[in-house]
C-alpha positions in Angstrom: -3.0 -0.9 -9.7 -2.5 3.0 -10.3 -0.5 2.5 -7.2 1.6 0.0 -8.7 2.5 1.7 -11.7 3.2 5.0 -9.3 5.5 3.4 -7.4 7.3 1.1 -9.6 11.0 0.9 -9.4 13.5 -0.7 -12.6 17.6 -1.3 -12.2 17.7 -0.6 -15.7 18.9 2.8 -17.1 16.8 3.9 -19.8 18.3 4.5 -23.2 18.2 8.3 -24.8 15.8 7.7 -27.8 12.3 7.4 -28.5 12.3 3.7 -28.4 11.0 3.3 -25.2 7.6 2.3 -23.9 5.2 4.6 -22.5 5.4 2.3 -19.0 8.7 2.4 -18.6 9.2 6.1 -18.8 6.3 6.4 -15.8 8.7 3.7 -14.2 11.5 5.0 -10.9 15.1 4.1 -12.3 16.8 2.8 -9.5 19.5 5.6 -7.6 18.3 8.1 -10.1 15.9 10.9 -8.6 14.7 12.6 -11.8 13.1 10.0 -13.5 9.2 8.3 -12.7 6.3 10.5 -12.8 6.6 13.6 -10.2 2.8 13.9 -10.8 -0.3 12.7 -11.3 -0.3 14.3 -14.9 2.7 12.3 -15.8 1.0 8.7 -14.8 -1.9 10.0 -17.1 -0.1 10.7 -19.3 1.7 7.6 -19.9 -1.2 5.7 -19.6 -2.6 8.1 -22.6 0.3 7.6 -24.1 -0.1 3.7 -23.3 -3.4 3.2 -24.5 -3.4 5.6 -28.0 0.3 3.3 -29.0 0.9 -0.2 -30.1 4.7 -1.4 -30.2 5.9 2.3 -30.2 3.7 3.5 -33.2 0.3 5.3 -33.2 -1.7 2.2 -33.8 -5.3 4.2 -35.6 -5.5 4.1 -39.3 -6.9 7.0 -41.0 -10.4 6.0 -40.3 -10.1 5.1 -36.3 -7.8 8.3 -35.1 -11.2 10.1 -33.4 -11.4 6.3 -31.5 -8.2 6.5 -30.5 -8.2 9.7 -29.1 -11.3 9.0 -27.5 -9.7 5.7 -26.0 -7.0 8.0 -24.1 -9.5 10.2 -23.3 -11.4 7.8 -21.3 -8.0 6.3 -19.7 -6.8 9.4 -18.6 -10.3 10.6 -17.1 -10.3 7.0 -15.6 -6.7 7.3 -14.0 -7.4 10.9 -12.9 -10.5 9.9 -10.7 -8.7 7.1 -9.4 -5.9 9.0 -8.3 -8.7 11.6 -7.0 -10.4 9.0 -5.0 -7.0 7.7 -3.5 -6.5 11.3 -2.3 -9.7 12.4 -0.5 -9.7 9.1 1.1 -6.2 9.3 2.2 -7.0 13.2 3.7 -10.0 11.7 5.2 -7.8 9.3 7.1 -5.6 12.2 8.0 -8.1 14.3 9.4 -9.7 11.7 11.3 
């Protein structure tokens, strides 16, 4: 899945504002070489980003903000050893 989202590719341009989704700003815009994440920060990033926002809004009230944080805390840990699995396996391959 982590690779999915890595290596996803759109046609469409994304517009210059804040209304975008966290996704699609992880997302490879066709023909266009800065845009998608250039590293594993950015991917978990955005999926901090996706997890701590609801329809482009900070979805905690008052009461729930330490959950939230702790919600992208936990994704971003989650995505990091993913992508930190992905890479010792791949350099064990390598070196095999």
């Amino acid at each position: 899945m982590i690779d999915k989202i890595k290596n996803a590719k759109t046609g469409i341009e994304l517009a210059a504002n804040n209304a975008n989704e966290a996704g699609s700003l992880t997302t490879k815009i066709a023909d266009h070489a800065n845009t998608g994440s250039k590293t594993n920060a950015d991917l978990a990033a955005a999926v901090a980003l996706k997890a701590m926002v609801q329809s482009g809004k900070f979805s905690a009230v008052a009461n729930e903000v330490v959950g939230v944080k702790a919600v992208g805390v936990s994704a971003v840990n989650k995505v990091l050893r993913i992508i930190d699995n992905n890479n010792w396996k791949n350099s064990s391959k390598q070196s095999q």
